[in-house]
C-alpha positions in Angstrom: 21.6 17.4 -2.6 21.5 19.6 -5.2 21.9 17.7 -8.0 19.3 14.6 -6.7 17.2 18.0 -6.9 17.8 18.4 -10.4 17.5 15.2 -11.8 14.0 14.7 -10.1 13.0 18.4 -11.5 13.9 17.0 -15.0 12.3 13.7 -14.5 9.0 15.4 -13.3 9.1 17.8 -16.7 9.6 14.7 -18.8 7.0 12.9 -17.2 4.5 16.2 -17.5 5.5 16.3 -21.3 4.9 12.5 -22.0 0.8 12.2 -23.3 -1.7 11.0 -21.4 -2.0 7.3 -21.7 2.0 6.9 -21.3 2.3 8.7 -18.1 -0.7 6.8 -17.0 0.7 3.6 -17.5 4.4 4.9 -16.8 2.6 6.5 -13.3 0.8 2.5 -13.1 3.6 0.2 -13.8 5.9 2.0 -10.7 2.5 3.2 -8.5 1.1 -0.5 -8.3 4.4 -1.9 -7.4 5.4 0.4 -4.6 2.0 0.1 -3.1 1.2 -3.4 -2.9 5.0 -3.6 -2.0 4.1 -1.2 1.3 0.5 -2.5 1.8 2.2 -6.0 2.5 4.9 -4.3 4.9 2.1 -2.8 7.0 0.4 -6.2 7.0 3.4 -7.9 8.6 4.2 -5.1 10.8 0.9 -5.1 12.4 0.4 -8.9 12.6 3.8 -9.1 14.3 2.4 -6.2 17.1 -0.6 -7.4 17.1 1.2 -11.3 18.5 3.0 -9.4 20.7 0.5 -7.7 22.5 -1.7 -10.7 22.3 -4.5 -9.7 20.1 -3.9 -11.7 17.3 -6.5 -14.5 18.5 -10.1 -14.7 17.4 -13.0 -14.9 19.7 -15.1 -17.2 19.5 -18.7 -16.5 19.5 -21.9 -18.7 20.4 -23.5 -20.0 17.4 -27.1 -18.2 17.5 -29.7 -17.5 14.9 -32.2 -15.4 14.8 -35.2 -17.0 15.7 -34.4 -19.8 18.4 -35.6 -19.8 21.7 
């Protein structure tokens, strides 16, 4: 455990000692990934709970306008 401690401290001072726009797009090209990568896990996860419990069905509403009587 140790070690995966040190690596990660040395990766963090690299990554502090890179300049600005290469961390930023370092930080981007690994960021982006891993959160659209989670975002579409949740998405299934909840759809799939959502079926199960049965509220994965739209209601459907009376078309009315503003206006008719």
């Amino acid at each position: 455990m140790n070690a995966i401690a040190e690596w990660w401290d040395g990766l963090e001072l690299w990554l502090s000692g890179l300049p600005y726009v290469p961390q930023l797009l370092l930080v981007m090209v690994v960021a982006l990934p891993l959160a659209y990568g989670c975002a579409s896990l949740f998405d299934v996860a909840l759809a799939r709970v959502l079926a199960l419990l049965g509220r994965d069905r739209v209601a459907v509403s009376a078309d009315v306008t503003v206006g008719d009587r």
